[in-house]
FIVEX-316847 format. One record per residue (C-alpha): residue number from 0; residue in three letters; x, y, z. Coordinates in Angstrom, 1 decimal. Example, Ala and Ser with C-alpha at 12.3 -4.5 7.8 and 13.67 -1.06 7.14 Angstrom:
2
[0,ALA,[12.3,-4.5,7.8]]
[1,SER,[13.7,-1.1,7.1]]
This chain:
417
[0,UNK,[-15.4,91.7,-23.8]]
[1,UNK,[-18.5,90.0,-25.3]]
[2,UNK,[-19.4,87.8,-22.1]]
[3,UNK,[-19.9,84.3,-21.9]]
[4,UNK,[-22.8,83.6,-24.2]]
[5,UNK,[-20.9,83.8,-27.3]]
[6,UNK,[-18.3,81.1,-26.1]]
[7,UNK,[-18.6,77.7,-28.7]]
[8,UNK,[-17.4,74.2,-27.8]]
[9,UNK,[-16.9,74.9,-24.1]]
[10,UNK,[-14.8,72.3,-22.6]]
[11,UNK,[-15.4,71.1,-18.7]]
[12,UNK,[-12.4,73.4,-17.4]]
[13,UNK,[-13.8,76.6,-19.1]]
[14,UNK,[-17.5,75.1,-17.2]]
[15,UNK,[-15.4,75.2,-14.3]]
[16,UNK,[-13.6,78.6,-14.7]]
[17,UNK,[-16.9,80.1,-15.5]]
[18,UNK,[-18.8,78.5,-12.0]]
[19,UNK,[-16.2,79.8,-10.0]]
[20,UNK,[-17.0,83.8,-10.9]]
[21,UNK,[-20.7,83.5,-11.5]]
[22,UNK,[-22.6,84.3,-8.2]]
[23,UNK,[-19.8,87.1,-7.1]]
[24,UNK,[-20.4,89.2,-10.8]]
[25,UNK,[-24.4,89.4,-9.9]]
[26,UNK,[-24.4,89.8,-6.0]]
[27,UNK,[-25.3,93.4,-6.1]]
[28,UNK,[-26.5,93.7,-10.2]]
[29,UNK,[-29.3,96.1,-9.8]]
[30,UNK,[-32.4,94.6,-11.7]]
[31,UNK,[-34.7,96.8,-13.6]]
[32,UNK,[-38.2,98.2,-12.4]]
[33,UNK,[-35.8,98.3,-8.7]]
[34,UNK,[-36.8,94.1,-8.5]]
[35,UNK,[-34.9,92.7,-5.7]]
[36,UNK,[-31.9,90.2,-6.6]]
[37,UNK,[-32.5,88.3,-4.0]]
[38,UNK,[-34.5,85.4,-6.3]]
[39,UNK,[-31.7,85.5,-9.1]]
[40,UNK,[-29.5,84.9,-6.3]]
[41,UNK,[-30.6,81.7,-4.9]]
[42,UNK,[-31.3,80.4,-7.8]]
[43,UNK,[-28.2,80.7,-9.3]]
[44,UNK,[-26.6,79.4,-5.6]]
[45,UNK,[-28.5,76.3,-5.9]]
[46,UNK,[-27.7,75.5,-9.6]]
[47,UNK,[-23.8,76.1,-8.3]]
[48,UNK,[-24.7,74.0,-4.7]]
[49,UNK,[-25.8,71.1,-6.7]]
[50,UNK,[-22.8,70.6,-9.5]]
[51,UNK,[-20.8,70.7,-7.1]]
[52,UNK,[-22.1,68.4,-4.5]]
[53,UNK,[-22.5,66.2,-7.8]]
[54,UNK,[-19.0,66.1,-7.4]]
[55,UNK,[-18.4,64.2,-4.5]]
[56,UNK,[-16.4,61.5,-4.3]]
[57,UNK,[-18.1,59.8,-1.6]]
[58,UNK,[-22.0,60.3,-0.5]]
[59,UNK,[-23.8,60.1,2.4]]
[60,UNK,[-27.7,59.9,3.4]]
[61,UNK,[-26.7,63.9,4.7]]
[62,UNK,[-25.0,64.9,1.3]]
[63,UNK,[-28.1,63.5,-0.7]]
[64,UNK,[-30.1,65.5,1.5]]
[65,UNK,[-28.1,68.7,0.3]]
[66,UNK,[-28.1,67.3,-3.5]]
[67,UNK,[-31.9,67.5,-2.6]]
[68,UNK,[-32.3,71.1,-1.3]]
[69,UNK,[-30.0,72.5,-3.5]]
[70,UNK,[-32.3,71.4,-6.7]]
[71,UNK,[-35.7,72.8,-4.5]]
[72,UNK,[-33.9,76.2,-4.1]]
[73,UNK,[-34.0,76.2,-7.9]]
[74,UNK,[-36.8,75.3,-8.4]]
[75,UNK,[-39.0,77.7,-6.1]]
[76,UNK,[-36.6,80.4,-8.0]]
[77,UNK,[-36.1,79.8,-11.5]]
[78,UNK,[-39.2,81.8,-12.1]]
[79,UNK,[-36.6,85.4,-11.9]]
[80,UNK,[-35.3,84.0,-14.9]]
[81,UNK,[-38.9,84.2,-17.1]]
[82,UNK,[-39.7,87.6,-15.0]]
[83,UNK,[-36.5,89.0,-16.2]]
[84,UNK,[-37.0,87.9,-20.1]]
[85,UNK,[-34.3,86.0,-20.2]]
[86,UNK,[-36.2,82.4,-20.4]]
[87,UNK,[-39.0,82.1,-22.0]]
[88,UNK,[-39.7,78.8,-19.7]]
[89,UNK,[-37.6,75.7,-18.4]]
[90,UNK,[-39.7,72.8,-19.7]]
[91,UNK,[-38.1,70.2,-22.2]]
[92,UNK,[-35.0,71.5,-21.3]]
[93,UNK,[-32.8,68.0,-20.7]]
[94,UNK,[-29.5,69.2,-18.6]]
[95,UNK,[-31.8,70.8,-16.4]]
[96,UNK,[-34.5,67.5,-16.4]]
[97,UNK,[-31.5,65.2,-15.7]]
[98,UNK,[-30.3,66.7,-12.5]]
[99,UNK,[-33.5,65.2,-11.0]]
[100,UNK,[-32.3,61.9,-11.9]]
[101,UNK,[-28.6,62.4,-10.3]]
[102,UNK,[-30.2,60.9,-6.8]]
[103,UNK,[-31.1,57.4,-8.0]]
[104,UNK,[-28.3,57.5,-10.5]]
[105,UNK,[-26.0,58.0,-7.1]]
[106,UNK,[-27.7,55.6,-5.2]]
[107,UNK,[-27.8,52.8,-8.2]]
[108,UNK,[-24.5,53.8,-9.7]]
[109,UNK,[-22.5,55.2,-7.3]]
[110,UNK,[-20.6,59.0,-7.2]]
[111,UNK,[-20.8,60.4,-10.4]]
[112,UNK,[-16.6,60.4,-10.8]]
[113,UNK,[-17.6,56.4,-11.6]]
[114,UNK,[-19.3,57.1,-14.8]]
[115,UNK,[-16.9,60.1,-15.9]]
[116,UNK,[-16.3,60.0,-19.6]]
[117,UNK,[-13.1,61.4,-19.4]]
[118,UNK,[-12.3,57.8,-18.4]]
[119,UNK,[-13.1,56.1,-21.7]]
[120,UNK,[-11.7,59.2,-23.9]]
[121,UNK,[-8.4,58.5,-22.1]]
[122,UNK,[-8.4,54.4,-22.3]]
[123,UNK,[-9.2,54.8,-26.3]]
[124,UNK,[-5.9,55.7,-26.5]]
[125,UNK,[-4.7,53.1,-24.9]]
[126,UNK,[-6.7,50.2,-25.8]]
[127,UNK,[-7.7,51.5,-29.5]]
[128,UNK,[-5.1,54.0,-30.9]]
[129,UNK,[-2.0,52.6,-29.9]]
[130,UNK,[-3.1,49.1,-30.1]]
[131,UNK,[-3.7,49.9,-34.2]]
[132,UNK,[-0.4,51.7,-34.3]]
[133,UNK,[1.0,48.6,-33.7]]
[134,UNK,[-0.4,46.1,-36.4]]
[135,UNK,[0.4,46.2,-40.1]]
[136,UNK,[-3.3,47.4,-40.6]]
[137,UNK,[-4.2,43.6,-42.6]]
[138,UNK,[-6.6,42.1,-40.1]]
[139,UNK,[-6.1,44.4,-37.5]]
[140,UNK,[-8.5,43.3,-34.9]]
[141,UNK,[-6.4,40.1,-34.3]]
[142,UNK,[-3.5,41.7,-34.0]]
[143,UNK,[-4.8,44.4,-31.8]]
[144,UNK,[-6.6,41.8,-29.5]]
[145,UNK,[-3.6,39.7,-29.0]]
[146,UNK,[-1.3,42.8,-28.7]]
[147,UNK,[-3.1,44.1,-25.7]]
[148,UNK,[-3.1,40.4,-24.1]]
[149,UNK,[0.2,40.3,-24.3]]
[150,UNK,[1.1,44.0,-23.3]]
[151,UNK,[-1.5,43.0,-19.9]]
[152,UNK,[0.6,40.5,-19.3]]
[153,UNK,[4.1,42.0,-19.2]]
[154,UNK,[2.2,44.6,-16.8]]
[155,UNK,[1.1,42.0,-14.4]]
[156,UNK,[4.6,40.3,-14.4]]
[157,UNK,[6.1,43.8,-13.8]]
[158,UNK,[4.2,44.7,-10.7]]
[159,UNK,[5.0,41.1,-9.5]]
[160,UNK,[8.2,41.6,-9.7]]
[161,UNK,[8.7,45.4,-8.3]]
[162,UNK,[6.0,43.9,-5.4]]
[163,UNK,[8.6,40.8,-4.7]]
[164,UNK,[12.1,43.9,-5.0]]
[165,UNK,[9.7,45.8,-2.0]]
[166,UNK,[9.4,43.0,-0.1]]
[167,UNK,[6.2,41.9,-0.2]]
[168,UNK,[4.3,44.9,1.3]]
[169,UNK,[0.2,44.7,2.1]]
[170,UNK,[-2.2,45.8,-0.7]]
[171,UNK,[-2.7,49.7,-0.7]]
[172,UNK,[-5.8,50.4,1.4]]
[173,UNK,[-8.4,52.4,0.9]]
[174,UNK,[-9.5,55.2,3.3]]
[175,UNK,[-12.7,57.9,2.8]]
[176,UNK,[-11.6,61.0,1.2]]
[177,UNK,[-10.8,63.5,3.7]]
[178,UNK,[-10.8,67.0,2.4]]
[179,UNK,[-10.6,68.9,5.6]]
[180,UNK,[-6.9,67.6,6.3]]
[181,UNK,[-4.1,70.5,5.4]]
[182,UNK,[-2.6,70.2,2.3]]
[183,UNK,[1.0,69.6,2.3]]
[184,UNK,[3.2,72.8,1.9]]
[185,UNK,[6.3,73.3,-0.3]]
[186,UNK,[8.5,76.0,-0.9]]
[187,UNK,[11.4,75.9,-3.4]]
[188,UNK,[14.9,74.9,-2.3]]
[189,UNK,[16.3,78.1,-3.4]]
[190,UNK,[14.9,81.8,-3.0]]
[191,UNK,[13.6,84.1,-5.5]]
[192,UNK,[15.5,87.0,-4.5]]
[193,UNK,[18.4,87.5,-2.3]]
[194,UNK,[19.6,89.7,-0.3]]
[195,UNK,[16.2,92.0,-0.4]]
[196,UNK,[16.7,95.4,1.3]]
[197,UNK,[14.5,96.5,4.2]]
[198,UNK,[13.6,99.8,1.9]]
[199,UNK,[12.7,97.2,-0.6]]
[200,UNK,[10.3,95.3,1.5]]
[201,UNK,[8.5,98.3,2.7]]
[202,UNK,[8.3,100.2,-0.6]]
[203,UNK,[8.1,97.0,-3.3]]
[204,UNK,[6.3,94.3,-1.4]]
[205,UNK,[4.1,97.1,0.8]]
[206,UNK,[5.5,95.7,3.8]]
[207,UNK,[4.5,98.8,5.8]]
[208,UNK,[5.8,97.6,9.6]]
[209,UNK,[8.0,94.6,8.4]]
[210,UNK,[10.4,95.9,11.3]]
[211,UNK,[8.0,96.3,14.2]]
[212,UNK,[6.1,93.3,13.0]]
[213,UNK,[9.4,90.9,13.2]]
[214,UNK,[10.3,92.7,16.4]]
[215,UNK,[6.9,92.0,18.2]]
[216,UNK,[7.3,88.2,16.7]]
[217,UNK,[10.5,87.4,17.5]]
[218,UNK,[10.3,88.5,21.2]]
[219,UNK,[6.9,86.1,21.4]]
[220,UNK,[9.6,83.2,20.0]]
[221,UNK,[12.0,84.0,22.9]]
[222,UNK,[9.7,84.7,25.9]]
[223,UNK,[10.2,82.8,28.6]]
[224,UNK,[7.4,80.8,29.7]]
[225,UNK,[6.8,83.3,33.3]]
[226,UNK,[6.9,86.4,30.8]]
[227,UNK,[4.5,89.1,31.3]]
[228,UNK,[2.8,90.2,28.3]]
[229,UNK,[3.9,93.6,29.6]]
[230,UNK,[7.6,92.6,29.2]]
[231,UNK,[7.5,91.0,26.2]]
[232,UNK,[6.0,93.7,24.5]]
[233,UNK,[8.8,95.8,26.1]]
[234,UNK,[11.2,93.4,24.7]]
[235,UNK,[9.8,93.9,21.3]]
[236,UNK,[10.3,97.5,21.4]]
[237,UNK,[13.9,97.3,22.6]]
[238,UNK,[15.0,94.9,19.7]]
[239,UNK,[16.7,96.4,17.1]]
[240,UNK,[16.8,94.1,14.0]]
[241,UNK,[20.4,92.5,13.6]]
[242,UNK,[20.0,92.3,9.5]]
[243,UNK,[19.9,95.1,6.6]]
[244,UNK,[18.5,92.2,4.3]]
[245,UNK,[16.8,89.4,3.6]]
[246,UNK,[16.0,86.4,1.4]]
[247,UNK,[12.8,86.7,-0.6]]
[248,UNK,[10.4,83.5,-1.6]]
[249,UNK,[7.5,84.8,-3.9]]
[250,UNK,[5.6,81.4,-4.3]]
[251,UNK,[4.4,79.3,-1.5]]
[252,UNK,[3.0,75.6,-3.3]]
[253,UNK,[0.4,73.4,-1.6]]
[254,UNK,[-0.4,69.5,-2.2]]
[255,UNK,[-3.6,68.2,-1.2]]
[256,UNK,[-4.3,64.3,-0.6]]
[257,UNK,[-5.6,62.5,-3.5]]
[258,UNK,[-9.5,63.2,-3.3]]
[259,UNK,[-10.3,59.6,-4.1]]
[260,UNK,[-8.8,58.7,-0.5]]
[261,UNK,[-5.7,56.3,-1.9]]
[262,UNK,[-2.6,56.9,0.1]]
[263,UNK,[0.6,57.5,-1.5]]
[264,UNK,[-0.2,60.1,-4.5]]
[265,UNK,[-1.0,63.6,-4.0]]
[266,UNK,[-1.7,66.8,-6.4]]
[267,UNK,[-1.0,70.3,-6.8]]
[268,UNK,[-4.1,72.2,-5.3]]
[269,UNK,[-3.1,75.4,-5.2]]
[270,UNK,[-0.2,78.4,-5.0]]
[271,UNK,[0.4,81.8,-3.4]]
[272,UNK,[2.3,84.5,-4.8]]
[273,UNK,[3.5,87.4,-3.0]]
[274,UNK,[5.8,89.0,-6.0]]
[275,UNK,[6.3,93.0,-6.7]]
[276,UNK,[6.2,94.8,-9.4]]
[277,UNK,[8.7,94.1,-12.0]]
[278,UNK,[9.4,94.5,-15.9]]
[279,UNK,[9.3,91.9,-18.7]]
[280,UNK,[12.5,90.9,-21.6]]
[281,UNK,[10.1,93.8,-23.3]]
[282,UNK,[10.6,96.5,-20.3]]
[283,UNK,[6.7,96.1,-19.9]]
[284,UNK,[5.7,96.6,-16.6]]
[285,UNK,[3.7,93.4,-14.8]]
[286,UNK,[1.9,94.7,-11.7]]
[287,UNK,[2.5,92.6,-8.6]]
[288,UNK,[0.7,90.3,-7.0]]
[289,UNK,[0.0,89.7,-3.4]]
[290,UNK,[-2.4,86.7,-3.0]]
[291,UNK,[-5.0,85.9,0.1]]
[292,UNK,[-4.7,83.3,2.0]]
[293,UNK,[-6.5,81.0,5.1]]
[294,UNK,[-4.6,81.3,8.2]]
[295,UNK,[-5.2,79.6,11.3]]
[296,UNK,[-7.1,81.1,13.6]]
[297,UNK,[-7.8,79.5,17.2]]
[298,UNK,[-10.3,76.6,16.1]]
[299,UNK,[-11.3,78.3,13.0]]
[300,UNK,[-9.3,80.4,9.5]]
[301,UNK,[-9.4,84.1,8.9]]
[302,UNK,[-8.4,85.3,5.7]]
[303,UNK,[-4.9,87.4,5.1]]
[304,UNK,[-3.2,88.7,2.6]]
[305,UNK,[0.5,87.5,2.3]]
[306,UNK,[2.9,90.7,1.4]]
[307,UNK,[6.5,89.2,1.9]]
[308,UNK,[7.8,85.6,2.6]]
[309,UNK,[11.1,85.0,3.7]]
[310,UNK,[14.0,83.0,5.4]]
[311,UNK,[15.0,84.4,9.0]]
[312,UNK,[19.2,84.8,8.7]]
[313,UNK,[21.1,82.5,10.4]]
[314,UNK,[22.9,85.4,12.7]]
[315,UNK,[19.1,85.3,14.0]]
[316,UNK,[18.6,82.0,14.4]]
[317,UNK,[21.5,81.3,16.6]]
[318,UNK,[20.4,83.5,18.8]]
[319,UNK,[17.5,81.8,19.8]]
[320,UNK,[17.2,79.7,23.3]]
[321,UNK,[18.4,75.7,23.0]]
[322,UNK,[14.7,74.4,23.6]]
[323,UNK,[12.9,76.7,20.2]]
[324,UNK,[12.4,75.2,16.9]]
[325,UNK,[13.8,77.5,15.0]]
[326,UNK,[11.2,78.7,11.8]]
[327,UNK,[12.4,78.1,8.3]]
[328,UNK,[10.4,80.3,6.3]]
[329,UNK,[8.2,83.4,7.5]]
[330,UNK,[5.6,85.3,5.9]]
[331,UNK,[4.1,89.0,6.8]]
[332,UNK,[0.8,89.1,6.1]]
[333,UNK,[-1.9,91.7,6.9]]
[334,UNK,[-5.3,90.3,8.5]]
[335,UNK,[-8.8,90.9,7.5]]
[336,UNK,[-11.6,90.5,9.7]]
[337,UNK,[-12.5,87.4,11.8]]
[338,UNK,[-15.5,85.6,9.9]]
[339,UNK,[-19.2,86.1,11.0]]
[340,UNK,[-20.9,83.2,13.1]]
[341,UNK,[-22.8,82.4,9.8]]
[342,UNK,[-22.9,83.3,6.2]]
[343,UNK,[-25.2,85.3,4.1]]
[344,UNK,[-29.0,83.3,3.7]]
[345,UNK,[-28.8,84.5,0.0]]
[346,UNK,[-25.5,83.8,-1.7]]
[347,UNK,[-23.8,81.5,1.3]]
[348,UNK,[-20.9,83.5,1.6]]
[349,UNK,[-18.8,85.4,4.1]]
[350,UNK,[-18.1,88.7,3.9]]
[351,UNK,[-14.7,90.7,5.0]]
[352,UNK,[-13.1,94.2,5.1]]
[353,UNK,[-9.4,94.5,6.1]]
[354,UNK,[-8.5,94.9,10.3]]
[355,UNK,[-7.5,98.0,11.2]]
[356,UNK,[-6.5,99.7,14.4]]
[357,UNK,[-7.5,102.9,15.9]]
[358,UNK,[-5.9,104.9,13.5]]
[359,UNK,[-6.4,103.4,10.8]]
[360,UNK,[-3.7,101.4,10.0]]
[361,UNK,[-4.1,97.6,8.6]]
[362,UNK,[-2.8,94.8,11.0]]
[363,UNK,[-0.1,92.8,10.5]]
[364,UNK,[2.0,90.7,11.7]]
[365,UNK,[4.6,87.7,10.9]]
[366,UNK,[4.1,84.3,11.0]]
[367,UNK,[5.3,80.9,10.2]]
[368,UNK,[4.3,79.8,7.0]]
[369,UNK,[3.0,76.0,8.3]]
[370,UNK,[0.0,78.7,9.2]]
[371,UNK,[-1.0,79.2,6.1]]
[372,UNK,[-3.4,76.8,5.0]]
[373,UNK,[-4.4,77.7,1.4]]
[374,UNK,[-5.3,79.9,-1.2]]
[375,UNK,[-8.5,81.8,-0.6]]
[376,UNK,[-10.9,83.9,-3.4]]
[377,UNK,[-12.2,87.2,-2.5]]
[378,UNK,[-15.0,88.7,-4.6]]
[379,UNK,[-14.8,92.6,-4.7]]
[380,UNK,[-18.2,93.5,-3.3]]
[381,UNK,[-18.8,95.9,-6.6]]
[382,UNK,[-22.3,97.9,-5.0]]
[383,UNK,[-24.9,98.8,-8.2]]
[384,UNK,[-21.9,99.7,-10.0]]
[385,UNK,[-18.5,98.7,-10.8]]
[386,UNK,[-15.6,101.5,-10.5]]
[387,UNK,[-14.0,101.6,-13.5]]
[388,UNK,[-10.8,102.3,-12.2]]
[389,UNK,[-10.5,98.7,-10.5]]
[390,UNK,[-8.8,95.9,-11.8]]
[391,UNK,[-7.5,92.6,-11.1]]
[392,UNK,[-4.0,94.0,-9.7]]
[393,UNK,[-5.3,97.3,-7.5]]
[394,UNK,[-8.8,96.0,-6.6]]
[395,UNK,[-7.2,94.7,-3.1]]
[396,UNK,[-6.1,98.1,-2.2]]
[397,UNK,[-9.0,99.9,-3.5]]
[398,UNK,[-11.9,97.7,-2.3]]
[399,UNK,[-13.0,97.7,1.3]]
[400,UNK,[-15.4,94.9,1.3]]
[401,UNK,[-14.9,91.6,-0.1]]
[402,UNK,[-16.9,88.1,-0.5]]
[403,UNK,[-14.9,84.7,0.3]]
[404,UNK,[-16.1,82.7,-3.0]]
[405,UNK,[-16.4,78.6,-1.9]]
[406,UNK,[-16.2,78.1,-5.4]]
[407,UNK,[-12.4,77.6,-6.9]]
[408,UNK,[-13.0,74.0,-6.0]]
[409,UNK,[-14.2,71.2,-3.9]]
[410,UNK,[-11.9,71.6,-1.0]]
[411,UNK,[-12.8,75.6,-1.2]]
[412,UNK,[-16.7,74.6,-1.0]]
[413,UNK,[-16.4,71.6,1.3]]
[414,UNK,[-14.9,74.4,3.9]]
[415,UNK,[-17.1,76.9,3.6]]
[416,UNK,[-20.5,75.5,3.4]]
């Protein structure tokens, strides 16, 4: 690995990619002469604040406010950077001169997805390439002026005729963006696996107390509304499971609202796998992967990590009173700690270590999957050094302290800050 400086021609996505890691790799990076981080810290937090409150699709008096404060904490830190060696100084440097423009240019222009130029790159195509595709190349600009009237004009008559076939409906309003609503969920029609063991779930998907964890959920589900906690808990320990196996899911799909605020269209925002080990067409091992998630938590999320998902069996559900929604799809997942009233001053992020209980056993528990409420990040929380012995597919097991990262994208950030 030769870092990211040597990287040529990187595109917007890899910009992306490369924001989204940044401030969890130097969290704890020791400095030399035993300098504190804390300056590279917040500087490098209020380069990553302000891109991506640049990217808002709508603005406010408030979120200009932020733009504004995000650029100060820069600027009264930016100095670590010339301490360190690494920049000789920041003047006549014109990315970095521009972002103090982006508040007028927001306020005179609009949000900065009006003057993307990903727009025009995509509409050359359109309007240019194909329009020249379609002449015989001998006084082309006529040709490709009057082809484009004409092909605007079959558009037109096309929406006016699907709008008449509708029935006439109202023009598609607009609404402000609102990010905090849960994006849609979707699981797949069919199931990964069927008919998964019980030994299977324990020892391939380390679904340590699958049995006791249905158990305690499904008495909850059948309680009667007078129930004691006292008897329902007893009911949980007199169930005895009325299956030997189970149908897997090992992808759980979410679809957020289009960020621009226009009803009707949606996109994929995330996923979340919760897939064992298994072996490639070469018999090359691929480690498993069990992904955190948000979940639900009173009037706030706490983050989980989702072992198993699965379909209850229908012996199951028949069993269950007249007036209970049956669940369709379940998910074991073991908890991590509830969040801290407010983040770190530094870096702006939340940090976790799994629940345990008195003997040291991680909590879990089953519950529905409309819980779930996305994907989630965590940063390892490496210390001056980074265990070798880590990677990306035992770091969960082997770590004990994670960060939440804000950064994957603008939903992710829009939560947490």
């Amino acid at each position: 690995m030769k870092g990211i400086s040597c990287l040529s021609r990187v595109s917007g996505q890899e910009h992306n990619q490369i924001c989204r890691i940044l401030l969890g790799l130097i969290v704890d990076l020791p400095l030399p002469n035993g300098q504190s981080p804390a300056r590279l810290i917040r500087a490098v937090r209020g380069l990553l604040d302000f891109l991506y409150l640049a990217q808002y699709p709508l603005h406010s008096t408030e979120t200009l406010d932020l733009l504004k404060d995000a650029l100060a904490l820069w600027d009264e830190n930016k100095q670590i950077f010339v301490d360190l060696d690494v920049q000789k100084h920041f003047d006549n440097i014109p990315k970095l001169h521009f972002l103090r423009h982006y508040l007028l240019s927001v306020t005179l222009f609009g949000t900065t997805d009006n003057y993307n130029t990903e727009y025009t790159e995509r509409l050359h195509i359109d309007l240019a390439k194909d329009a020249y595709r379609a002449t015989n190349h001998v006084d082309e600009y006529t040709q490709m002026t009057l082809w484009l009237e004409r092909r605007e004009k079959i558009y037109r008559h096309h929406d006016y005729i699907s709008w008449l076939r509708a029935g006439k409906p109202p023009p598609m309003e607009w609404h402000p963006p609102d990010l905090f609503r849960r994006p849609r969920l979707q699981m797949t029609k069919h199931p990964s696996q069927y008919s998964v063991p019980l030994s299977d779930i324990v020892n391939n998907y380390g679904a340590t107390y699958f049995r006791d964890a249905f158990a305690t959920y499904w008495a909850q589900l059948c309680r009667k509304p007078d129930a004691r906690p006292r008897d329902v808990q007893q009911a949980a320990d007199d169930y005895v499971l009325p299956f030997q196996k189970v149908s897997a899911f090992h992808k759980i799909k979410f679809f957020h609202t289009d960020p621009e605020g226009y009803t009707g269209s949606s996109e994929v925002q995330d996923a979340i796998h919760a897939q064992p080990a298994r072996r490639d067409k070469r018999n090359k091992e691929i480690p498993g992967r069990f992904d955190t998630a948000l979940l639900k938590d009173g009037d706030g999320f706490r983050v989980a990590q989702i072992r198993f998902i699965f379909a209850p069996p229908r012996n199951v559900i028949k069993d269950l009173p007249p007036d209970v929604n049956p669940p369709t799809h379940l998910a074991y997942v073991e908890l991590f700690q509830p969040f801290t009233p407010a983040p770190d001053v530094d870096h702006g992020m939340y940090k976790v270590s799994r629940s345990l209980n008195a003997a040291g056993e991680r909590l879990a528990l089953i519950i529905p999957v409309d819980e779930i409420h996305r994907s989630v990040h965590l940063y390892p929380k490496f210390g001056p050094v980074a265990p070798r012995d880590w990677t990306s597919s035992n770091v969960l097991e082997r770590c004990t302290q994670f960060y939440t990262n804000p950064w994957t994208d603008r939903h992710a950030y829009i939560m947490f800050s």
